[in-house]
C-alpha positions as protocol buffer text, in pm:
chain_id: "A"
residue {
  index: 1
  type: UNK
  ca { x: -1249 y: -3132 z: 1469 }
}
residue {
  index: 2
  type: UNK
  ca { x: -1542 y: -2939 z: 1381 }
}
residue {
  index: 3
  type: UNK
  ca { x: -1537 y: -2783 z: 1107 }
}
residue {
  index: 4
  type: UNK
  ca { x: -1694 y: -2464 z: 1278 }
}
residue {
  index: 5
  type: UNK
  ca { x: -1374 y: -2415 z: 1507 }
}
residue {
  index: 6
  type: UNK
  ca { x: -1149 y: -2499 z: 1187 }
}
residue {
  index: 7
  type: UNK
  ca { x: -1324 y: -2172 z: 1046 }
}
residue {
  index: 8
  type: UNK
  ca { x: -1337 y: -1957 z: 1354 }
}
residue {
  index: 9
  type: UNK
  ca { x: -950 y: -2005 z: 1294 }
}
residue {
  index: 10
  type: UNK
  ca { x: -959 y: -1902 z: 915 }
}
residue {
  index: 11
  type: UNK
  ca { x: -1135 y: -1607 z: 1039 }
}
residue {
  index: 12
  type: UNK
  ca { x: -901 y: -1488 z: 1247 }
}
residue {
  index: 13
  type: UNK
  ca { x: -648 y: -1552 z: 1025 }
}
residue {
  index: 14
  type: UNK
  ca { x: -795 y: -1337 z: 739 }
}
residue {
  index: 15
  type: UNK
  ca { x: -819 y: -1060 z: 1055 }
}
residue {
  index: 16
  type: UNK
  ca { x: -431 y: -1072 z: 1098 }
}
residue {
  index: 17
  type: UNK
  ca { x: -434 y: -1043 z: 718 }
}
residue {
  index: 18
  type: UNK
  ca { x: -627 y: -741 z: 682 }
}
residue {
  index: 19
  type: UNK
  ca { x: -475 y: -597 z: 960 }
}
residue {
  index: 20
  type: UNK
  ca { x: -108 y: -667 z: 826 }
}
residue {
  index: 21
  type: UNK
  ca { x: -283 y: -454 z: 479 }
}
residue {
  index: 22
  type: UNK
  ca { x: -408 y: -182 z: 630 }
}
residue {
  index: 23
  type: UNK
  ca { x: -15 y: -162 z: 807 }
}
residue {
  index: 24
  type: UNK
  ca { x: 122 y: -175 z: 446 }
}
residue {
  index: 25
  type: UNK
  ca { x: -129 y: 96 z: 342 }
}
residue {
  index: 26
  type: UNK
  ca { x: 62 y: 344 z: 660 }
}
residue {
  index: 27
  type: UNK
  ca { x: 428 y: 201 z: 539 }
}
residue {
  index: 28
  type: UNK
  ca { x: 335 y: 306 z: 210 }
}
residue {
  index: 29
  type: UNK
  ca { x: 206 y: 646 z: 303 }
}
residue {
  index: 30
  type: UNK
  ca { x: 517 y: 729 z: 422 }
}
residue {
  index: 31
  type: UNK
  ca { x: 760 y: 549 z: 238 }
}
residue {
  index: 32
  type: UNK
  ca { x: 660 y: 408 z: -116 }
}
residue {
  index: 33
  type: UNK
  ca { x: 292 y: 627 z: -187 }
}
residue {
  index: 34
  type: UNK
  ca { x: 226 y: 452 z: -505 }
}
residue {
  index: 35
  type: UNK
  ca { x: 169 y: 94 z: -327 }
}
residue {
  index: 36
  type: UNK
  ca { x: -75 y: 258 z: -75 }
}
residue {
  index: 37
  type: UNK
  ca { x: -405 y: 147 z: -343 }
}
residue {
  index: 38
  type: UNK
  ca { x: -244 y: -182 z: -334 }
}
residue {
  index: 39
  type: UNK
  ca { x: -236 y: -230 z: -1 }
}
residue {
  index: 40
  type: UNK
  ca { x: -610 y: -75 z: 38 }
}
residue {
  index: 41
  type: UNK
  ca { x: -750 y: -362 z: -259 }
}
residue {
  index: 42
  type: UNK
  ca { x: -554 y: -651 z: -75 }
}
residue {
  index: 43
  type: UNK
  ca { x: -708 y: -523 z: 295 }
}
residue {
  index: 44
  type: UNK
  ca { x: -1074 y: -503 z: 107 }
}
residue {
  index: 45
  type: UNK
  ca { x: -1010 y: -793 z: -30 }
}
residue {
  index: 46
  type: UNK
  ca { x: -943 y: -1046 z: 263 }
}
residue {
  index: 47
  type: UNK
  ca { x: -1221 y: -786 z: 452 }
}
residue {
  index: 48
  type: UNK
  ca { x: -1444 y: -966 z: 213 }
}
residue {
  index: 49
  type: UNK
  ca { x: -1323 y: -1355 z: 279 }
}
residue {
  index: 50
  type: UNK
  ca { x: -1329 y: -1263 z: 658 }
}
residue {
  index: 51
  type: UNK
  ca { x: -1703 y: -1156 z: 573 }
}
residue {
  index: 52
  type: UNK
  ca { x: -1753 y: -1505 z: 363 }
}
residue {
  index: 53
  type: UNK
  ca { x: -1638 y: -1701 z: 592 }
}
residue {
  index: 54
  type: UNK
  ca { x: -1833 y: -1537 z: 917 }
}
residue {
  index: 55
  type: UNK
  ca { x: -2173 y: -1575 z: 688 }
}
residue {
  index: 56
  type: UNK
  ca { x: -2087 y: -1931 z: 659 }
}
residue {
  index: 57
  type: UNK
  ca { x: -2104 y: -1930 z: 1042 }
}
residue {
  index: 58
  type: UNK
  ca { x: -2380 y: -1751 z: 1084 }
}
residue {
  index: 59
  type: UNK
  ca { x: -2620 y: -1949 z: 852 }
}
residue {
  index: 60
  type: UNK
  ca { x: -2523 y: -2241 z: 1004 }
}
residue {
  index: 61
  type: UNK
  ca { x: -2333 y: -2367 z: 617 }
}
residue {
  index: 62
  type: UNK
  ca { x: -2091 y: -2570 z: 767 }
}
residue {
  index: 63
  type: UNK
  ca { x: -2299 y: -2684 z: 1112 }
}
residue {
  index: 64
  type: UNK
  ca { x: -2201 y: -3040 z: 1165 }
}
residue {
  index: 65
  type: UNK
  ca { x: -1937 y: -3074 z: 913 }
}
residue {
  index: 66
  type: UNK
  ca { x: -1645 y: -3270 z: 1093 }
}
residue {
  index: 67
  type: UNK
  ca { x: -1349 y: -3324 z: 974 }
}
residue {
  index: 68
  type: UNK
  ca { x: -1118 y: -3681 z: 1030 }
}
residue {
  index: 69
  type: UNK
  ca { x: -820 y: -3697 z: 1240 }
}
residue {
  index: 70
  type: UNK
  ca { x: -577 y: -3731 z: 922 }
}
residue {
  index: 71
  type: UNK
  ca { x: -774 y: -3446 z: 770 }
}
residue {
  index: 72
  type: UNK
  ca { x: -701 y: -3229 z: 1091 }
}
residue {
  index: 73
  type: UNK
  ca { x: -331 y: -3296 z: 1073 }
}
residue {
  index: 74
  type: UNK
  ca { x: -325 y: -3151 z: 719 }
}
residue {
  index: 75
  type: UNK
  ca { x: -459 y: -2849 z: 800 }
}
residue {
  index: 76
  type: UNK
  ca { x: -318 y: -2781 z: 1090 }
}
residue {
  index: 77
  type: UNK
  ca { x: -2 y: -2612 z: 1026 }
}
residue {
  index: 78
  type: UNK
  ca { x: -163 y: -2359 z: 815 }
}
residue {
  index: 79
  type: UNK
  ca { x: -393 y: -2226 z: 1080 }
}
residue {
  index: 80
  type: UNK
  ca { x: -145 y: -2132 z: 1323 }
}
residue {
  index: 81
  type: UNK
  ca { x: 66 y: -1810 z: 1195 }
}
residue {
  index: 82
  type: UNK
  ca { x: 129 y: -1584 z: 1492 }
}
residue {
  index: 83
  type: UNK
  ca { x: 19 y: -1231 z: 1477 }
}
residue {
  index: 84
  type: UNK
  ca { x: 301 y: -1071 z: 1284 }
}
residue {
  index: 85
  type: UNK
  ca { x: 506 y: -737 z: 1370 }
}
residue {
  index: 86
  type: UNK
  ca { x: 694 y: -615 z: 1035 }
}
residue {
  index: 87
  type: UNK
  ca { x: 918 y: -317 z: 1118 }
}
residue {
  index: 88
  type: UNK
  ca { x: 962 y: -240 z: 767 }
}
residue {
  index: 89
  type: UNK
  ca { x: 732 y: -258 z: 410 }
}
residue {
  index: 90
  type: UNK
  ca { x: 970 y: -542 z: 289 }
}
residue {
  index: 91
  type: UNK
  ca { x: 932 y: -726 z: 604 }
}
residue {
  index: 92
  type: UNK
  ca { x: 532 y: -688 z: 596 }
}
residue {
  index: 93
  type: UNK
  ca { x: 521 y: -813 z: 246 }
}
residue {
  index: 94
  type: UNK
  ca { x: 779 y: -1088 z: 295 }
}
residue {
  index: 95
  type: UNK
  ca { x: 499 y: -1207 z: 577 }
}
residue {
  index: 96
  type: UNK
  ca { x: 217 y: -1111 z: 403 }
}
residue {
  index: 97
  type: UNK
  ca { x: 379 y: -1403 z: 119 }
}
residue {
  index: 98
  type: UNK
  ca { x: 398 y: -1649 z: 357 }
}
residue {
  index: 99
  type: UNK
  ca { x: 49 y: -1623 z: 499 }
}
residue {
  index: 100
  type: UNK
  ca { x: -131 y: -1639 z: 146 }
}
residue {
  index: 101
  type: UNK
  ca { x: 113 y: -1936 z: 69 }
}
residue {
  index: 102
  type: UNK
  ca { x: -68 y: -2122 z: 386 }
}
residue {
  index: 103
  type: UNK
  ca { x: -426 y: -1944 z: 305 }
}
residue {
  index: 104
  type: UNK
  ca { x: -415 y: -2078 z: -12 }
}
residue {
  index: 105
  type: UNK
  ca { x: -317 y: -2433 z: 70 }
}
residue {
  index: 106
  type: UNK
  ca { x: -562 y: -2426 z: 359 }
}
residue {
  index: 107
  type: UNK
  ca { x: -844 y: -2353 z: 88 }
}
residue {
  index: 108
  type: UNK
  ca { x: -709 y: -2602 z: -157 }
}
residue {
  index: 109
  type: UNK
  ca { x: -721 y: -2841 z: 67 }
}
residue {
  index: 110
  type: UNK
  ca { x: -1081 y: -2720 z: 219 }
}
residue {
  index: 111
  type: UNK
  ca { x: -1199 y: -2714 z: -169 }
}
residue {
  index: 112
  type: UNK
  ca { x: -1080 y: -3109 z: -214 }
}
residue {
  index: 113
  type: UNK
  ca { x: -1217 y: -3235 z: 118 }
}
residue {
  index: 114
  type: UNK
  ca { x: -1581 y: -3059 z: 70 }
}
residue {
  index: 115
  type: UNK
  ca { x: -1811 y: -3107 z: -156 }
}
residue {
  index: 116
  type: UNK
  ca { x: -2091 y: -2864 z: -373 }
}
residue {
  index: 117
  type: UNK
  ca { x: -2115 y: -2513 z: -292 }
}
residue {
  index: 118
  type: UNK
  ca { x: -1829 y: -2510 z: -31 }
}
residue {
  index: 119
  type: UNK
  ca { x: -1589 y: -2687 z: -223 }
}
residue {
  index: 120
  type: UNK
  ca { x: -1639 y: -2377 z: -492 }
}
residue {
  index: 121
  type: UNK
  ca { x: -1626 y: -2080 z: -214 }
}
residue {
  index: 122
  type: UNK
  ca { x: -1279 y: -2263 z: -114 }
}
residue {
  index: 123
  type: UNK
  ca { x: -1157 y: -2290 z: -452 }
}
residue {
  index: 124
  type: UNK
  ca { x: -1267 y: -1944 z: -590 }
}
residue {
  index: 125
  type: UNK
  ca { x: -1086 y: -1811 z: -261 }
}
residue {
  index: 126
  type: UNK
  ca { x: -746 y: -2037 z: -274 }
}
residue {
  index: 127
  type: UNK
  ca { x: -738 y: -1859 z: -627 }
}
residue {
  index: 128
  type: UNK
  ca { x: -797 y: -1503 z: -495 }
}
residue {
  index: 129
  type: UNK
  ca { x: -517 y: -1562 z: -257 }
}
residue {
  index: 130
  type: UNK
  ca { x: -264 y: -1677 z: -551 }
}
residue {
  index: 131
  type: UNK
  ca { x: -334 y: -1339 z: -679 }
}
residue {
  index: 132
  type: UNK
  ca { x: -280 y: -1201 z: -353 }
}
residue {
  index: 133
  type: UNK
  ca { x: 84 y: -1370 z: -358 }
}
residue {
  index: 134
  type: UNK
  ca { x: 130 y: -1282 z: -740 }
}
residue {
  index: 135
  type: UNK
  ca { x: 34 y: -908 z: -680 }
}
residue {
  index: 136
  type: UNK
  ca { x: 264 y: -914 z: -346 }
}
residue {
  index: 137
  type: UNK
  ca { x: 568 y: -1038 z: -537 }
}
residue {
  index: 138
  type: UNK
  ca { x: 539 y: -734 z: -799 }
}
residue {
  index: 139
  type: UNK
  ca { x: 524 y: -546 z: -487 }
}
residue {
  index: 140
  type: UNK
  ca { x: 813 y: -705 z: -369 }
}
residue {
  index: 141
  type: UNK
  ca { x: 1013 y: -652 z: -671 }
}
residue {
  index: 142
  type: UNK
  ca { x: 923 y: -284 z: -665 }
}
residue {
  index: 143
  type: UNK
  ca { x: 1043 y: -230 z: -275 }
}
residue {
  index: 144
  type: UNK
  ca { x: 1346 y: -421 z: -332 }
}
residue {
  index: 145
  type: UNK
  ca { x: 1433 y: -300 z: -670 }
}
């Protein structure tokens, strides 16, 4: 697979996640107001590793970077969440947990099989999204306590 398409995926993937943030900013508007910042830092947040990742795109980074078959499989399950519809703040962050679980094994993964420069982004970003996870849980406990 080329790497390129493997990214375009990422992309849209940090998309959903933003979007699912900037939900969790409305649910806490009007039921839990003191999450609402939260939910606005994670939604800048992944704004900026959609913005990473398009810039690697654009200047052409990652052009001809292809990745093996077994690599592929790896990968592969972590790339395809579905665009999620939470009906309630504990629902959205329950999702929310599961996609940085896969975001950050996706750029774990990424970090091991590149090398240099990229291999850093990935890593630096698989360790923003175990924050992500961290903060979400605190959220969690909050909601659900």
């Amino acid at each position: 697979m080329d790497a390129g398409k493997l990214i375009e995926k990422v992309i849209w993937q940090e998309n959903e996640l933003y979007n699912l943030y900037k939900l969790g900013e409305t649910f806490a508007l009007f039921e839990r107001p003191e999450l609402r910042d939260d939910f606005f830092q994670l939604a800048e947040e992944e704004l900026r590793h959609r913005k990473t990742l398009e810039s690697l795109l654009s200047e052409g980074t990652i052009k001809g970077l292809l990745l093996d078959y077994m690599e592929e499989l790896e990968l592969e399950p972590m790339v395809h969440d579905d665009r999620a519809n939470p009906e309630s703040l504990e629902e959205l962050v329950v999702e929310a947990l599961i996609r940085e679980k896969h975001a950050y094994e996706l750029y774990t993964k990424l970090s091991n099989l590149l090398e240099g420069s990229l291999s850093q982004i990935f890593r630096m970003m698989a360790g923003e999204e175990l924050k992500h996870a961290y903060r979400l849980r605190i959220i969690y406990e909050k909601i659900d306590g």
